[in-house]
N, C-alpha and C positions, 0 to 999 in steps of 0.2 A: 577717598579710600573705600574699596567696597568688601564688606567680610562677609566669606562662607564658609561652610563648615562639609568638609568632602571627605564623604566616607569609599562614596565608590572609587575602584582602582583606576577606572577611566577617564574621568576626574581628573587624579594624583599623577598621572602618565601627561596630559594635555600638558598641566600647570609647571610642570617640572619640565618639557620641552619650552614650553614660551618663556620658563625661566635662562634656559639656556641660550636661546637665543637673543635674550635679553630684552625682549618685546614685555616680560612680567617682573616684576618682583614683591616676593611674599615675604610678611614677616609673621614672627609668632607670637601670638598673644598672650595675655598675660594666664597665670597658672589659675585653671579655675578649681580645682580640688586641693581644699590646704587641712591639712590634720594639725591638731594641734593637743598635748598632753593637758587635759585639764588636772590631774593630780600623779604625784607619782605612787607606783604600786607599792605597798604597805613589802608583800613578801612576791619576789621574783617565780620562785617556786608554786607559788600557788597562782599566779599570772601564768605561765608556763601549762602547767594543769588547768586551767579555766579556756585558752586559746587550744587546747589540743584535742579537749571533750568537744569545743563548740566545730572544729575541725572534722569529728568524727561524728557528731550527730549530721552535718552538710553531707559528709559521704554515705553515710547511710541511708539519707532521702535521696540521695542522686542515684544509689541502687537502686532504691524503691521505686524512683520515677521512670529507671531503663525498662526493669522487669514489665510494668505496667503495659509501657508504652510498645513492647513485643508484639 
């Protein structure tokens, strides 16, 4: 079995025709990002407000970094 990891579209065009032709076949691997709750949140409300400021401080560096970068 040999794994890569293909980002380019060139790539994902090739491996997808030699799949068709049946000369490849891919499978997928296993999940490598897993979240997991380590506790759950005391008040919803304040999770809610805590994920919408951190939301809003992101967008307001992503201005800050457009303007800059003008």
């Amino acid at each position: 079995m040999i794994t890569y990891r293909a980002e380019h579209p060139y790539i994902r065009c090739t491996s997808d025709y030699l799949g068709e032709q049946g000369m490849l076949e891919l499978q997928a691997s296993k999940v490598r990002l897993r979240y997991q709750r380590l506790r759950a949140p005391t008040s919803l409300t304040e999770l809610a407000t805590a994920l919408h400021q951190r939301a809003l401080k992101r967008e307001r560096a992503e201005l800050k970094r457009l303007k800059v970068a003008r």
